[in-house]
C-alpha positions as CSV (number, residue, x, y, z in Angstrom):
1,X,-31.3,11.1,34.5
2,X,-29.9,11.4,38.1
3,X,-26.1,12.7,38.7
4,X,-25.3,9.5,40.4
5,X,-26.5,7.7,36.8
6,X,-24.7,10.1,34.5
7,X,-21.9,9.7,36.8
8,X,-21.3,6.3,36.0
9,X,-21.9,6.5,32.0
10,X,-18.9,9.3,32.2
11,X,-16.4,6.8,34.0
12,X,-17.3,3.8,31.7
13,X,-15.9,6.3,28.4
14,X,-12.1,5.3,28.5
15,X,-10.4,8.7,27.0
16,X,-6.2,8.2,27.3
17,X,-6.2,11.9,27.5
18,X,-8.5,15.8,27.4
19,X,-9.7,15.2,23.6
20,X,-10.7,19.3,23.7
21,X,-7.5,20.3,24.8
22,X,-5.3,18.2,22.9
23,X,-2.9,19.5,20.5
24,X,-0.1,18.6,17.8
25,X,3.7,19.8,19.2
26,X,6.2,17.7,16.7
27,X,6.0,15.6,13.3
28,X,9.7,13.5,13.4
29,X,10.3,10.8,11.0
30,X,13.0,7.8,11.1
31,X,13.9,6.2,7.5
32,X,13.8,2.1,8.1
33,X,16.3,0.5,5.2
34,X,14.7,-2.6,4.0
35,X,13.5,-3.8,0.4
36,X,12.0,-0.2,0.4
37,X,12.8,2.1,2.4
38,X,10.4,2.8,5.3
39,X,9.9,6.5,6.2
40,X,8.5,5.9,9.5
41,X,6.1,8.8,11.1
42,X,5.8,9.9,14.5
43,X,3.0,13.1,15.3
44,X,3.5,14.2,18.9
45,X,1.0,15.9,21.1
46,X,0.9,18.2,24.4
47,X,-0.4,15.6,26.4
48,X,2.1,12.9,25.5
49,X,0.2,10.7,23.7
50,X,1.3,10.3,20.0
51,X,0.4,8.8,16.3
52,X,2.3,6.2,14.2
53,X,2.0,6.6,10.1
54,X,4.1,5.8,7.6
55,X,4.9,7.7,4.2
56,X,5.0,4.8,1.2
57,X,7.5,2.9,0.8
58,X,11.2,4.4,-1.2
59,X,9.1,7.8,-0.9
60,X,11.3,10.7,1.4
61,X,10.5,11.9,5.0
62,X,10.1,15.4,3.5
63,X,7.0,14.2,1.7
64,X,5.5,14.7,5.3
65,X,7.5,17.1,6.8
66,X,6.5,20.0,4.4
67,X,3.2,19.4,6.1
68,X,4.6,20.5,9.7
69,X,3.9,23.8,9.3
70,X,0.2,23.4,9.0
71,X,-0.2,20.7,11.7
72,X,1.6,22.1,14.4
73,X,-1.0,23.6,17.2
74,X,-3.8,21.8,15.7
75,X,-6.1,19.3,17.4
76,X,-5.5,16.3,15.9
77,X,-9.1,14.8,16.2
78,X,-10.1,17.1,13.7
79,X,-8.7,14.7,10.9
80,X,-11.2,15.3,8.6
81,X,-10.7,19.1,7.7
82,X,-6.7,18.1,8.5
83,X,-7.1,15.9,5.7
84,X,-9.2,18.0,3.4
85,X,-6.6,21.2,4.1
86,X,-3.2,19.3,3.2
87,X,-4.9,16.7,0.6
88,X,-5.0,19.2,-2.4
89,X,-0.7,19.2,-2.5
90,X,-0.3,16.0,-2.2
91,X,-0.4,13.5,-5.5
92,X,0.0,10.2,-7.6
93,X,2.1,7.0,-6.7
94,X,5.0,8.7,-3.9
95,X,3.7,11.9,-3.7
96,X,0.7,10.7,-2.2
97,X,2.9,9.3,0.8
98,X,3.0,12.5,3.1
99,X,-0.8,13.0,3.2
100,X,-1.5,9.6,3.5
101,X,0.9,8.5,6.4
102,X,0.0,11.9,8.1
103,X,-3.9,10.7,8.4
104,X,-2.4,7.1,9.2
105,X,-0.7,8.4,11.9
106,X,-3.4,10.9,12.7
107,X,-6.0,7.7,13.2
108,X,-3.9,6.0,15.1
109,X,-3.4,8.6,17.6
110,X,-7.4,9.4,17.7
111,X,-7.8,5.5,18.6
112,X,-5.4,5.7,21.2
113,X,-7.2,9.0,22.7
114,X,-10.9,7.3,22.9
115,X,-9.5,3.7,23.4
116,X,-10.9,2.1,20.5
117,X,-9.2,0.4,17.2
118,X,-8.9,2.1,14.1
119,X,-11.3,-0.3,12.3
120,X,-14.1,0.9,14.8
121,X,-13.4,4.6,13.3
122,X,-14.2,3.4,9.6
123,X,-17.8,2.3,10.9
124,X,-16.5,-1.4,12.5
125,X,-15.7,-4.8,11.1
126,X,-16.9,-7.2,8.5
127,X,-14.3,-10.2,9.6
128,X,-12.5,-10.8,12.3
129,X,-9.3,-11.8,10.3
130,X,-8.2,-10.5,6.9
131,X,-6.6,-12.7,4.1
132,X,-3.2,-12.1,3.0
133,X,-1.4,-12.6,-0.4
134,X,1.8,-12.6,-0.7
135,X,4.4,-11.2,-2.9
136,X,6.8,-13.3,-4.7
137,X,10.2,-11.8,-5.3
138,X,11.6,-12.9,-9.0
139,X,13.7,-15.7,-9.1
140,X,17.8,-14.6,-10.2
141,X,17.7,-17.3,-12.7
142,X,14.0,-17.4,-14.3
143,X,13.2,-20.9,-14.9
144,X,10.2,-22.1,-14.6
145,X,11.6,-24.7,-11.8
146,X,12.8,-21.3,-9.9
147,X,9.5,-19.8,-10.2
148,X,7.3,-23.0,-8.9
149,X,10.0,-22.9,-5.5
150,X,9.6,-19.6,-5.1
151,X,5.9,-19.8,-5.2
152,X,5.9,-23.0,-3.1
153,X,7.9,-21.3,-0.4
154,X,5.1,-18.6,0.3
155,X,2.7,-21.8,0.1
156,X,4.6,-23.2,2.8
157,X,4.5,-20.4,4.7
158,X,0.5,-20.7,4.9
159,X,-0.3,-18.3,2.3
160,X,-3.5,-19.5,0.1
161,X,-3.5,-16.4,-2.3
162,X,0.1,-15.4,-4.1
163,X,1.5,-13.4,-6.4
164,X,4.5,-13.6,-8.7
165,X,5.8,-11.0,-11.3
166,X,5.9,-12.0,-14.9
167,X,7.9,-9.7,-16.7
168,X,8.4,-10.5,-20.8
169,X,12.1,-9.7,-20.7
170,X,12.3,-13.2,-18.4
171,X,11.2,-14.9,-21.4
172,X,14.1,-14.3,-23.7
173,X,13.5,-16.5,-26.5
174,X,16.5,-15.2,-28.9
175,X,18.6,-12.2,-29.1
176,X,15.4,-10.4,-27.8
177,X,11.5,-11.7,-26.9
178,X,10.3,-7.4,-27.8
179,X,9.5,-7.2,-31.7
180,X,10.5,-3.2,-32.1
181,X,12.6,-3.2,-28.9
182,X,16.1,-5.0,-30.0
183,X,18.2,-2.9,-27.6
184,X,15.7,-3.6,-24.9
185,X,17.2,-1.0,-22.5
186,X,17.8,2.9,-22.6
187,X,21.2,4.1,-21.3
188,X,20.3,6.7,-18.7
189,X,22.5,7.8,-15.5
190,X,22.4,7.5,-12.1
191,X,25.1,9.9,-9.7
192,X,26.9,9.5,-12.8
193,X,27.3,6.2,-13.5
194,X,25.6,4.7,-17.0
195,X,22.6,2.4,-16.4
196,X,20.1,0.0,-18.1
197,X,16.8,1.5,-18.0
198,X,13.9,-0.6,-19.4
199,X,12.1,1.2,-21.9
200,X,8.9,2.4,-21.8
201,X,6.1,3.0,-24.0
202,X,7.3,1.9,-27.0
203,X,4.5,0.1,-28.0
204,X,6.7,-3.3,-28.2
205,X,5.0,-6.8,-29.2
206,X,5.7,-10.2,-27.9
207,X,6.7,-12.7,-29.8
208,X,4.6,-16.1,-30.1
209,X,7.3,-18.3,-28.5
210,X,7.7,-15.5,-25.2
211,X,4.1,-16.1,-24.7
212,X,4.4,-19.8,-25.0
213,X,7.1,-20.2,-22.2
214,X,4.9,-17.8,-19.9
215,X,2.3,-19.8,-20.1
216,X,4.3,-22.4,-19.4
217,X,5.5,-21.2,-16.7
218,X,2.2,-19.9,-14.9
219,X,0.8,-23.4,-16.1
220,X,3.8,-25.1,-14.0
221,X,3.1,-23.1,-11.1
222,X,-0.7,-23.6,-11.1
223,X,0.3,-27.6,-11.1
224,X,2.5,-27.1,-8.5
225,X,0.0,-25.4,-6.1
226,X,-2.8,-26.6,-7.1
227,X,-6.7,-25.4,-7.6
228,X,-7.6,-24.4,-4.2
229,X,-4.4,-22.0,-3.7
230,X,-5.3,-18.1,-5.3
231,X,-2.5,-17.2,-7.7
232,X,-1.8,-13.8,-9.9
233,X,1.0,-12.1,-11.5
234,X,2.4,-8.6,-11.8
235,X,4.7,-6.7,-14.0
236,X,4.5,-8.1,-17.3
237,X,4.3,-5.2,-19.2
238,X,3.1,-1.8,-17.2
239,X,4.2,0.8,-19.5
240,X,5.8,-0.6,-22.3
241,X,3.0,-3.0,-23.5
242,X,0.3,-2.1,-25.8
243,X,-3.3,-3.4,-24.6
244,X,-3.4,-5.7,-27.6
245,X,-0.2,-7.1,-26.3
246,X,-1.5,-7.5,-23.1
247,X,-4.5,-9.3,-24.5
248,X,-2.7,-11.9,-26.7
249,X,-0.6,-12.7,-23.3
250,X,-3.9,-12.8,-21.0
251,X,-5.9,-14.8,-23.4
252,X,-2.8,-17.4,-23.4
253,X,-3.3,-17.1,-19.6
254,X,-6.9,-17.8,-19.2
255,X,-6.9,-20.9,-18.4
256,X,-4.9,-21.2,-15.4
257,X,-7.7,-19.6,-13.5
258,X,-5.6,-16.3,-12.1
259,X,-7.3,-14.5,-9.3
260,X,-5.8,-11.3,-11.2
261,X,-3.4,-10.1,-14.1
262,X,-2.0,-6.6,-11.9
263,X,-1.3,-3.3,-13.8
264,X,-1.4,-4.3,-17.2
265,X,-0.6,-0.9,-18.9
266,X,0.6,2.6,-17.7
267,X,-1.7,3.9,-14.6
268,X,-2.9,6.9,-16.5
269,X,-4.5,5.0,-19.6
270,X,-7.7,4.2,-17.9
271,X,-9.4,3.2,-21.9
272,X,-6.2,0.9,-21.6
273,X,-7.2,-1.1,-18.9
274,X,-11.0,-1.1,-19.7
275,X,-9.8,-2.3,-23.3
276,X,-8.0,-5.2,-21.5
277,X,-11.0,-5.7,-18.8
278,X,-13.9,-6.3,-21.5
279,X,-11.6,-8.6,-23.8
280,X,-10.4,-11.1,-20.7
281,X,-12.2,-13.5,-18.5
282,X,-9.2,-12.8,-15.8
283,X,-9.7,-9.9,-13.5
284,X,-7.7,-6.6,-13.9
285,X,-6.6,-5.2,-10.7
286,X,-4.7,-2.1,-11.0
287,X,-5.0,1.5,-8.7
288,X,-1.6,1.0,-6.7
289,X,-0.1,4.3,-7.6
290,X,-3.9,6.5,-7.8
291,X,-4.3,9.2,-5.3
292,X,-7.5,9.9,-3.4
293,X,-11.1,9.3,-4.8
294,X,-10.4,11.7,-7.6
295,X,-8.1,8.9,-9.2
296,X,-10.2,6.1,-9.2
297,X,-13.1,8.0,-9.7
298,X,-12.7,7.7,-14.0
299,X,-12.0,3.7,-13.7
300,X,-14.8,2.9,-11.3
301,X,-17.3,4.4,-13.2
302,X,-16.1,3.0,-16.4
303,X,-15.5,-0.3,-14.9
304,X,-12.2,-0.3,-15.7
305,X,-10.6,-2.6,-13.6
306,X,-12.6,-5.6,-12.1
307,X,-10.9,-5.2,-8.6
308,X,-9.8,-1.9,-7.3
309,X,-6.4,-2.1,-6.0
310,X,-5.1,1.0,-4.1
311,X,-2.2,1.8,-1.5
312,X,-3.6,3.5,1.1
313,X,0.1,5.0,1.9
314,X,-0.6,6.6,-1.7
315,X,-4.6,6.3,-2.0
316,X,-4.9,8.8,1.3
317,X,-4.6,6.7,4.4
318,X,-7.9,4.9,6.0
319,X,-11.0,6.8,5.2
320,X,-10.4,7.9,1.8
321,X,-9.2,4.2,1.1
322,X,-12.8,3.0,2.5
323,X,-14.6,5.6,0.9
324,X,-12.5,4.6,-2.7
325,X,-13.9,1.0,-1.8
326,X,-17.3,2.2,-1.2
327,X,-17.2,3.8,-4.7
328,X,-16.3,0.6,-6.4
329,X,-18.5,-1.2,-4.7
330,X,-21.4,0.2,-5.9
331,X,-20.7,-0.7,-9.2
332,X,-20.1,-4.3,-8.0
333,X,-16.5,-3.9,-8.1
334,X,-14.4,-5.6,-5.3
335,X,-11.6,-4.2,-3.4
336,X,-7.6,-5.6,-2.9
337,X,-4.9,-3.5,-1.3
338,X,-1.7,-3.0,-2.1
339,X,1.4,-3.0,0.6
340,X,4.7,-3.0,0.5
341,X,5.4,-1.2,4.1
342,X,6.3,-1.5,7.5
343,X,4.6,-3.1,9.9
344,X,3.1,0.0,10.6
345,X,1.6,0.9,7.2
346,X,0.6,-3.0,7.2
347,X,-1.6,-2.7,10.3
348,X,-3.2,0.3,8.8
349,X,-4.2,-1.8,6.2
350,X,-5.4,-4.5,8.4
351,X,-7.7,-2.3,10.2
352,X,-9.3,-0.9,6.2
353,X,-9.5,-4.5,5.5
354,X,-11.8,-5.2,8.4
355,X,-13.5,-2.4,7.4
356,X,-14.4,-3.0,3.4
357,X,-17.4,-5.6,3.1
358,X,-16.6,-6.9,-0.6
359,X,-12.9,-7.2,0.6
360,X,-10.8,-9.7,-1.3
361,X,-7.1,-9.8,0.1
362,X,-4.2,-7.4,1.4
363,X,-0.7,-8.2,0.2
364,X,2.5,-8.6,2.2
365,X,5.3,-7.5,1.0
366,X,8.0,-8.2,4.0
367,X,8.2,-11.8,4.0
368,X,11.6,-11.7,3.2
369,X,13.3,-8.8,5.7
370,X,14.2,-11.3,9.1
371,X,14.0,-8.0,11.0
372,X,10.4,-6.8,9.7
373,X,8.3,-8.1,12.6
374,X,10.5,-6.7,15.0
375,X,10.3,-3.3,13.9
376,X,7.0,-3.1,16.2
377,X,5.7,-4.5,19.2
378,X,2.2,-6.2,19.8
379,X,2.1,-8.4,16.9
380,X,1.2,-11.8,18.0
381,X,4.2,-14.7,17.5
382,X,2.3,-16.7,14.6
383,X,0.4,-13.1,13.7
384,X,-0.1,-14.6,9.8
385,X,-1.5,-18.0,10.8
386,X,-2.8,-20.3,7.8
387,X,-2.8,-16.9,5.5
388,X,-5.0,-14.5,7.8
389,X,-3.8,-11.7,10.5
390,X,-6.5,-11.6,13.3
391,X,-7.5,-7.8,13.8
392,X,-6.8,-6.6,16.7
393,X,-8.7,-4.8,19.6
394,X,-6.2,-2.8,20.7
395,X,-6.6,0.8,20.3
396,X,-5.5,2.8,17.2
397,X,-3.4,0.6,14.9
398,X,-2.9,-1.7,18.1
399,X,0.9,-1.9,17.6
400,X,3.6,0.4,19.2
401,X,7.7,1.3,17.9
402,X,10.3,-1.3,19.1
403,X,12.9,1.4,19.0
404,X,16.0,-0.7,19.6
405,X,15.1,-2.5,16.1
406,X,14.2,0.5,14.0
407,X,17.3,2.3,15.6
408,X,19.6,-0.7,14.2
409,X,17.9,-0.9,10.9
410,X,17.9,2.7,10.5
411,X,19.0,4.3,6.6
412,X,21.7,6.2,8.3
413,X,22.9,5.4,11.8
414,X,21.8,8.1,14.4
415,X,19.2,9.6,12.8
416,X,16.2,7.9,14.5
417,X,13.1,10.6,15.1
418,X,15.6,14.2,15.3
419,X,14.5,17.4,16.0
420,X,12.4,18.5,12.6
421,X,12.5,22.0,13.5
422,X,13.6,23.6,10.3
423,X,10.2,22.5,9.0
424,X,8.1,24.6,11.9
425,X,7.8,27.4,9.3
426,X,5.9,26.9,5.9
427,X,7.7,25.6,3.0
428,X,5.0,25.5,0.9
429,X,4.7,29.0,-0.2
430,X,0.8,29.1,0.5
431,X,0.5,29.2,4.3
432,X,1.5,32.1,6.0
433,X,2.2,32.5,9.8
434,X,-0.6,34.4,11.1
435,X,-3.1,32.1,9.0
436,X,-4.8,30.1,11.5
437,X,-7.8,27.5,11.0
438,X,-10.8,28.3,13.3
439,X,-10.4,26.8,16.6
């Protein structure tokens, strides 16, 4: 090959910046208020070009800043041993936020540096646009008229796949729908102040008419939407539910043709969920609160659930969310993602989507906030048309901060991305100074 040839291949690679020489100055964070809170994640480099991650949803900013430390000086296009080096502290349902919106941001930033999209890092695209499902938020006054509207409104807003929670103490058929649960709530306290908490693993029973009028209700919905639209309900018992119980509701249930009955006992009882698998015709999705491969690694090979169902802001951003999919599918399990972030966290998911061949549909969880879309720029106007988000080319996550919106939406006024600078030095109690990684 000439000089004059190699010449031109080295000016058609686009790199935004010196990949080599590129290193990680600053980690700041600004905390978004909305329907849960959005800890918003910012990874600044030497050469000006910088990441955008999120840490889940109602988790806390220092989830990621105890991670400064370790990242600072680093080259941030080794996100592979990054990941590997801060994974092990990390853990299950919040705890999993830091680690995973660090690689979120991490990606992002690596897209922007070889000008490519983030799906083209997970080994490139099955679709062009991913499905959506969308949450339904439970109606104030439970009727089963309340619940059709509420479902309708998503319909109307082109969704084809929805979900809506079906909790049993909606269904309060006398002084109390629990057998074994008559106060229904424990009294705990909250900066003082006495509280309902619902209980938990009592192993409480539903009572024959509580089932009825749910099935009632999810047969009124089904009516009202129709065959072609995907419906499946949430929170109807995670943790307080036996698997029996769960099984008398689902087999009342059957016949509606859900796409999915979500989380039907505590995360950690994986014979639970198999139980409840084997005995129904209606898929079990669960995994929302799992952390990295490890966690699903027990379901997946026991099959489980019928469709794995992580959050990558918990699950460990990206790769480890592809690799979880990989896992499940090759035991013919199929893959739906949880999300109930920014727009920031949602493009992540996007991109994984694209990514994950036996892909089913990623949920969205910000229908409601007016300010949601605004929080970024480069979504497109109609970005949800008919149900699906085209994915975009752009590179990294393909959006960028609107910071006039996230500085008015902010937790606490004035706060937006400030010096982190208490967290340059470890807080961990594992890293010291002088330890460095091998360049």
């Amino acid at each position: 090959m000439t000089d004059k040839q190699l010449g031109r291949i080295e000016n058609a690679i686009t790199t935004h910046s010196n990949p080599s020489e590129l290193r990680i100055t600053d980690m700041r964070l600004a905390v978004v208020a909305a329907n849960y809170d959005y800890p918003i994640l910012r990874i600044d480099t030497n050469q000006g070009v910088y990441g955008l991650g999120e840490v889940r949803d109602a988790g806390h900013a220092s989830n990621a800043l105890q991670f400064k430390s370790m990242l600072v000086g680093q080259n941030p296009c080794n996100v592979d041993m990054i990941f590997r080096t801060i994974k092990r502290f990390g853990n299950w349902g919040r705890e999993g936020g830091g680690v995973s919106g660090i690689e979120i941001a991490l990606m992002d930033l690596i897209g922007k540096v070889y000008g490519v999209p983030c799906y083209q890092l997970l080994g490139g695209k099955h679709r062009d646009k991913v499905r959506l499902y969308g949450d339904t938020p439970t109606p104030d006054d439970p009727t089963p008229e309340d619940f059709v509207a509420a479902v309708l409104g998503r319909r109307d807003r082109g969704l084809t796949w929805i979900k809506f929670d079906l909790r049993p103490s909606l269904f309060e058929t006398g002084d109390s729908p629990l057998i074994g649960n008559d106060a229904k709530y424990d009294f705990a306290y909250e900066e003082g102040r006495p509280f309902k908490a619902p209980m938990h693993g009592r192993g409480v029973k539903l009572t024959d008419a509580t089932i009825e009028r749910a099935a009632h209700v999810v047969g009124e919905v089904r009516q009202a939407v129709g065959p072609n639209v995907q419906i499946c309900v949430d929170h109807f018992g995670e943790g307080y539910l036996t698997s029996d119980e769960v099984i008398r509701l689902g087999k009342a249930l059957e016949k509606f043709d859900l796409a999915w009955m979500e989380d039907p006992v505590s995360r950690f009882d994986i014979p639970g969920h198999k139980k409840i698998a084997d005995a129904l015709l209606t898929p079990i999705a669960a995994g929302e609160d799992l952390y990295l491969r490890d966690g699903f690694r027990e379901a997946i090979r026991t099959r489980a659930f019928d469709i794995v169902h992580p959050d990558l802001l918990t699950s460990g951003g990206l790769m480890e969310t592809k690799r979880i999919s990989d896992d499940a599918e090759e035991e013919g399990i199929p893959t739906a993602l949880h999300c109930a972030g920014s727009p920031i966290g949602f493009m992540a998911n996007i991109h994984t989507a694209a990514a994950i061949s036996s892909f089913l549909a990623c949920e969205h969880h910000g229908l409601d906030l007016p300010f949601w879309e605004s929080l970024v720029t480069g979504l497109e106007p109609n970005y949800m048309a008919d149900g699906y988000v085209t994915v975009p080319d752009k590179p990294g996550l393909g959006i960028d901060l609107n910071l006039e919106a996230i500085e008015a939406n902010l937790r606490t006024p004035g706060t937006m991305f400030l010096p982190t600078d208490e967290w340059n030095t470890p807080k961990l109690g594992f890293w010291r100074p002088d330890d460095r990684w091998p360049e």
